[in-house]
Residue, then its C-alpha position, 0 to 999 in steps of 0.5 A: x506502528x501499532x500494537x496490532x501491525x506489530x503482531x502482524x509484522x512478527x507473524x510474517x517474520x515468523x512464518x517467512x522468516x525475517x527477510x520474506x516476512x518484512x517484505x511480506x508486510x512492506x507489501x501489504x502496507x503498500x497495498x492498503x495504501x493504493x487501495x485506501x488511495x483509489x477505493x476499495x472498488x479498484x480490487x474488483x478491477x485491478x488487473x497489473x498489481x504485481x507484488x514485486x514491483x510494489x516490494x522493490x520500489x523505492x519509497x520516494x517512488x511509492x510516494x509519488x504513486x499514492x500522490x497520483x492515486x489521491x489525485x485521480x481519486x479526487x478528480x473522478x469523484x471530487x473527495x478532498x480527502x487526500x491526507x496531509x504528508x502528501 
């Protein structure tokens, strides 16, 4: 984590208390990666994004979601990027 995400992660803690703020921060990590994942122009579409589901979700369960996002991506617009832990 960088310098930047730890400041981030210890003002949430700070402001939510440690356990809302750590969730808070899971949340906003997760959601960064969708939306890296789909395209910044998914926001303006979105319409089921639910913060619970994305805070309670198991991590091998996220995984799969950003695998599909990039797979979707790549079919819709043909971007090879998809990075390489997935």
């Amino acid at each position: 984590m960088d310098n930047w995400s730890n400041n981030s992660a210890n003002l949430l803690c700070q402001e939510l208390g440690v356990r809302k703020g750590k969730e808070a921060f899971k949340v906003a990590q997760r959601t960064f990666e969708l939306y890296n994942a789909r395209g910044i122009w998914n926001i303006f579409e979105a319409k089921h994004i639910s913060y619970r589901v994305l805070a309670r979700m198991y991590e091998s369960d996220f995984k799969l979601l950003i695998q599909e996002a990039y797979r979707i991506s790549m079919t819709e617009f043909g971007d090879p990027s998809i990075p390489e832990e997935f």
